[in-house]
N, C-alpha and C positions, 0 to 999 in steps of 0.2 A: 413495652417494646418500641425503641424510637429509632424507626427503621427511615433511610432520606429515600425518599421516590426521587427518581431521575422521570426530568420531562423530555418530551421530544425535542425542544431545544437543545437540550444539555448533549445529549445523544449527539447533535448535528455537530455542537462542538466538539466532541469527538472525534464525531468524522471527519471534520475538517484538519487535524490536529495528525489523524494518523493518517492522512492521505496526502499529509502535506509532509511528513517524516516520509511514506513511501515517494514521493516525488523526489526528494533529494539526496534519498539514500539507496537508487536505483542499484549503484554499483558493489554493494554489500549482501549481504548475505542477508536477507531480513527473514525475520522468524515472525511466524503466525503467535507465540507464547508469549515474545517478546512486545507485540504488538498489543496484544491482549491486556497483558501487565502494563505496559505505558498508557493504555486507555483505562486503566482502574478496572476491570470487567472482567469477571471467570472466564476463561478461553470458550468455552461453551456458550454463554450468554454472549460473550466479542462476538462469537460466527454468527450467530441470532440477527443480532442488533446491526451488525457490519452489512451482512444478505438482504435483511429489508430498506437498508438505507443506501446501499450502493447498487443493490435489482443483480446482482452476481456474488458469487464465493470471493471470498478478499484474496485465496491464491490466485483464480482466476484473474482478479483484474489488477494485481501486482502483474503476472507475467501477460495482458493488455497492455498496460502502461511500458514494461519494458520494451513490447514490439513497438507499438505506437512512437514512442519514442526514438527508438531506432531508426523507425522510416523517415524520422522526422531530420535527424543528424544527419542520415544517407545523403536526402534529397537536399539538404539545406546547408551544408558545410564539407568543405576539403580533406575531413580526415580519414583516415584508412578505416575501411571494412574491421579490423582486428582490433583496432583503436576504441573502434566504436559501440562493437560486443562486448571488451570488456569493461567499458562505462557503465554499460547500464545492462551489467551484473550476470551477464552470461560468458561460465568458464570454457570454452570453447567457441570461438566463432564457425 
């Protein structure tokens, strides 16, 4: 049985990898499956390995980064309130 252990590196690249697709793909619809599957990783093991490397639920800090983000456009650029909901992915402002 030649089974490949993933090291905690590998993991990090990972991490980095989908939280750099959640960063720029705020204003989409991102799926937890979807996520899953582009990190190689049974959605169950994703949430495992996502939780201990990120210290929160990867919904949880998808919808952190969309507010964070927000506050950030608010305070830091001219564009409308509405403009700016629906960038980073919330269908109602």
């Amino acid at each position: 049985m030649d089974r490949k252990k993933i090291t905690k590196q590998e993991y990090l690249k990972r991490e980095n990898v989908i939280v750099e697709y959640i960063n720029n793909n705020l204003g989409k619809n991102i799926s937890i499956s979807e996520l899953a599957e582009f990190s190689d990783l049974f959605q169950l093991h994703f949430h495992r390995i996502m939780k201990g490397l990120l210290g929160e639920l990867i919904g949880n800090y998808i919808t952190q980064t969309r507010v964070e983000t927000f506050a950030i456009l608010i305070r830091y650029t001219n564009l409308e309130f509405q403009e700016i909901a629906y960038s980073v992915g919330y269908d109602k402002p």
